[in-house]
C-alpha positions in Angstrom: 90.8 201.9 238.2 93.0 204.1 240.2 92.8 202.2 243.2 93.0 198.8 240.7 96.1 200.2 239.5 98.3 201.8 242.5 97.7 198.4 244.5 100.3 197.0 242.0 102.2 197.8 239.7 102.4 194.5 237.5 98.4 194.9 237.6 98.5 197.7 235.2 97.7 196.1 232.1 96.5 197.1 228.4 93.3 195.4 229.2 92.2 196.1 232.3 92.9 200.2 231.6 90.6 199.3 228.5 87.9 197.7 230.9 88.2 201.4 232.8 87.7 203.2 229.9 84.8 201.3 228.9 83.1 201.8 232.0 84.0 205.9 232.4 81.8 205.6 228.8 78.7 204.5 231.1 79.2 207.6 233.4 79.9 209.9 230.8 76.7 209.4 228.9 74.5 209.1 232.0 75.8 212.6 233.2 74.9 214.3 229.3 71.6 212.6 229.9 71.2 214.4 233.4 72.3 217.9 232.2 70.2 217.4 229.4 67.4 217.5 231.9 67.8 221.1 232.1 67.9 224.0 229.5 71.0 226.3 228.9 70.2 228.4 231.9 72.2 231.3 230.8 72.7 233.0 234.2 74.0 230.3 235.6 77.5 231.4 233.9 76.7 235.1 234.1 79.7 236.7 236.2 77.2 239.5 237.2 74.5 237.2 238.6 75.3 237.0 242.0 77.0 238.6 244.7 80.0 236.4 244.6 83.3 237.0 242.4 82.8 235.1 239.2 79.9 233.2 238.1 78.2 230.3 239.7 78.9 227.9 238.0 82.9 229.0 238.4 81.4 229.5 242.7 80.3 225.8 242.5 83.4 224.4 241.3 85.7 226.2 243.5 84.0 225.8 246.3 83.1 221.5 245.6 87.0 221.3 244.7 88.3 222.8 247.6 86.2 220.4 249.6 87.1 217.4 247.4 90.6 218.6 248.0 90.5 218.4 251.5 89.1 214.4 251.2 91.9 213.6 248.6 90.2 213.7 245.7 93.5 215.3 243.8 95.7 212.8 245.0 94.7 209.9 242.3 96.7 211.4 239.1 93.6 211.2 236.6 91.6 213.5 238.8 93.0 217.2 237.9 91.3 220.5 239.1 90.1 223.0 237.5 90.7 225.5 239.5 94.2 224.4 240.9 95.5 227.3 242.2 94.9 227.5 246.3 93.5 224.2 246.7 93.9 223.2 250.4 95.6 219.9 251.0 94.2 216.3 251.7 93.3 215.9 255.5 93.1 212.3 254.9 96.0 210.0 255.2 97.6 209.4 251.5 97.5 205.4 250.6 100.8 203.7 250.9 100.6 201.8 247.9 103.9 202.3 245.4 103.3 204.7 242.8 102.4 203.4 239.0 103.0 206.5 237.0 105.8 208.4 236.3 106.2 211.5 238.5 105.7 213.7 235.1 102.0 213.0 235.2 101.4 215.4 238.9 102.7 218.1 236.0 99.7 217.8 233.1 96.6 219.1 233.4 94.8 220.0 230.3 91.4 221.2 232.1 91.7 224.2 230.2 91.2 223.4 226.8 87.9 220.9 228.5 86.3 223.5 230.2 86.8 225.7 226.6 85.4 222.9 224.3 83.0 221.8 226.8 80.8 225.2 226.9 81.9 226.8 223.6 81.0 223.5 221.5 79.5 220.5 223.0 77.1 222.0 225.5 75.3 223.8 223.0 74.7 220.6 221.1 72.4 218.6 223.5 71.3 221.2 226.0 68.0 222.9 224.5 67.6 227.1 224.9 65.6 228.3 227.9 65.5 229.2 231.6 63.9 227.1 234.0 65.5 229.3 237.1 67.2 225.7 238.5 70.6 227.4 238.2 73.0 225.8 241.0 71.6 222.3 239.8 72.6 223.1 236.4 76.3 224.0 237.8 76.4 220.7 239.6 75.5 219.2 236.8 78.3 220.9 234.5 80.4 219.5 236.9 79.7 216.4 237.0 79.9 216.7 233.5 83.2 217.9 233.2 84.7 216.2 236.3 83.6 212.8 233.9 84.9 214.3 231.0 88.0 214.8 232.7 88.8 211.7 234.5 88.5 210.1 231.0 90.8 212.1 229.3 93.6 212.4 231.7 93.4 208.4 232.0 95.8 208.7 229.5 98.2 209.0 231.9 97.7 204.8 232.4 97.2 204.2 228.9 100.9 205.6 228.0 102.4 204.0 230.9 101.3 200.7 230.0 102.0 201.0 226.2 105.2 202.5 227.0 105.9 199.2 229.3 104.7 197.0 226.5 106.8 198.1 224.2 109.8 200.5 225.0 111.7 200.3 222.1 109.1 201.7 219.8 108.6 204.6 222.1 112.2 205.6 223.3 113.6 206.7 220.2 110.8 209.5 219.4 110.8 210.0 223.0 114.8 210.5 223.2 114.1 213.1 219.9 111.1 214.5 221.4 109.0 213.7 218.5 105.8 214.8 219.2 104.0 213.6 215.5 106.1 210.6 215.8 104.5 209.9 219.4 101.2 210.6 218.0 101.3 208.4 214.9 102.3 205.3 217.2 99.6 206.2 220.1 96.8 206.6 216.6 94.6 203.3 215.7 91.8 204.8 213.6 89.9 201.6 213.5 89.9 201.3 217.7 88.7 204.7 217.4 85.6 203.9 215.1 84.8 201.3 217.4 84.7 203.2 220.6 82.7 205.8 218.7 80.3 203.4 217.4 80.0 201.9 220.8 79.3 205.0 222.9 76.6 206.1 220.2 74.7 203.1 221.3 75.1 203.6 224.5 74.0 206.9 224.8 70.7 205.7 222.0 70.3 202.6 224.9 70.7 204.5 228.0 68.8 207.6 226.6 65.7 206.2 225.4 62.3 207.2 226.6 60.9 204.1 228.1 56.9 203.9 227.6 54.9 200.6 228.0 53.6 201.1 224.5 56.4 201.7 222.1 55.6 204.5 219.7 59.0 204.2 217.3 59.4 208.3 217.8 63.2 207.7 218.2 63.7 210.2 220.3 66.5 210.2 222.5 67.9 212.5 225.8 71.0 213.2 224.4 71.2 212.6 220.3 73.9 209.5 220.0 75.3 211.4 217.6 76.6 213.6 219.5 78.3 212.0 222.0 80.2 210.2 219.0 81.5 213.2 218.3 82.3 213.9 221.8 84.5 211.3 221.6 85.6 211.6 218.1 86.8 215.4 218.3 87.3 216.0 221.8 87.7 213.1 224.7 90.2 210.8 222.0 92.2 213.6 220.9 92.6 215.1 224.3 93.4 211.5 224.7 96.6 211.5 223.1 97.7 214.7 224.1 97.5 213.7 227.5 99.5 210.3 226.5 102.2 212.5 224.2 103.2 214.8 227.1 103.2 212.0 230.0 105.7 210.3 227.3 107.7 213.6 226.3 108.7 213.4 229.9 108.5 209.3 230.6 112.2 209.1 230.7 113.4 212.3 232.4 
């Protein structure tokens, strides 16, 4: 949706950033399902495990960033580093396309409190104890995971801009007050929320079925649905909004 949206500005509308969101739900679940192939793998975030500084899962990201860096990953605004500090710069030429968002979006990043809620609290829900030894697929995995994860999240950059857009004068007063609860209340539809929860439950009991020629009825799934409902519920739509309230704190500086 990037590229949809920095061709043109008057393309960025409510329902097309809906459509992208949608579609991020497809690649979100299919990446749980693929870490779910493997089992915690403890050492894979053991600092003393390897040679390196750090662990290897924190190796794997640095080193994949850098290099996405280099191809211009970092320059669409929803894709944000984790490990910004250092990051060489794009060798390839930016696009020349007139920017959509606000400049205050280059300025949040929120990877922080994902890579904290990610490993403390929603990787222990679907990935089952063990060691199988396959430790640097497990990293990519993670971040595949969390680079998903991300991209979702920080889309909230789009979904501000355009509500802001649609609607100006029911964002400019709490905006002009910095009213943070007041920004939240107005970005909060508890029934949309239900539905996208609802919907990416399915998904994941669709996408994560075990497929056999004779159906059994065991139920069993990859990644419980339930889960990623709650993904979504406490985590990605929250984050959500926080992304959206401090892209509007600064929409009019």
């Amino acid at each position: 949706m990037a590229a949809e949206a920095n061709s043109n500005s008057d393309n960025l509308t409510l329902d097309k950033v809906r459509e992208a969101l949608i579609r991020q739900e497809d690649t979100i679940v299919f990446r749980l399902i693929q870490r779910a192939n493997f089992p915690v793998n403890s050492p894979t975030y053991d600092e003393k495990f390897a040679s390196f500084s750090g662990s290897l899962l924190q190796f794997v990201v640095k080193e994949t960033e850098a290099l996405q860096s280099k191809v211009g990953r970092y320059e669409n605004p929803e894709e944000q580093p984790f490990f910004p500090e250092n990051l060489p710069p794009s060798l390839v030429p930016p696009q020349a396309n007139p920017p959509v968002l606000h400049p205050a979006a280059a300025s949040i990043n929120i990877n922080e409190k994902i890579w904290d809620f990610y490993f403390n609290q929603l990787l222990p829900l679907f990935a089952v104890p063990g060691d199988d030894g396959n430790y640097a697929s497990t990293a990519s995995s993670d971040l595949d995971c969390l680079q998903a994860i991300s991209r979702r999240i920080h889309y909230g950059y789009y979904v501000a801009e355009v509500k802001f857009k649609d609607a100006p004068q029911d964002y400019e007063p709490a905006i002009r007050a910095q009213d943070r609860e007041g920004l939240m209340k107005l970005l909060t539809f508890e029934a949309v929320e239900e539905v996208v929860k609802k919907r990416v439950g399915k998904k994941a009991a669709v996408f994560g079925q075990d497929v056999r020629l004779v159906d059994n009825g065991n139920g069993k799934y990859k990644v419980d649905p339930s889960v990623v409902s709650r993904l979504y519920g406490e985590w990605i739509m929250p984050l959500t909004k926080l992304v959206q309230v401090e892209y509007l704190l600064r929409r009019l500086d």
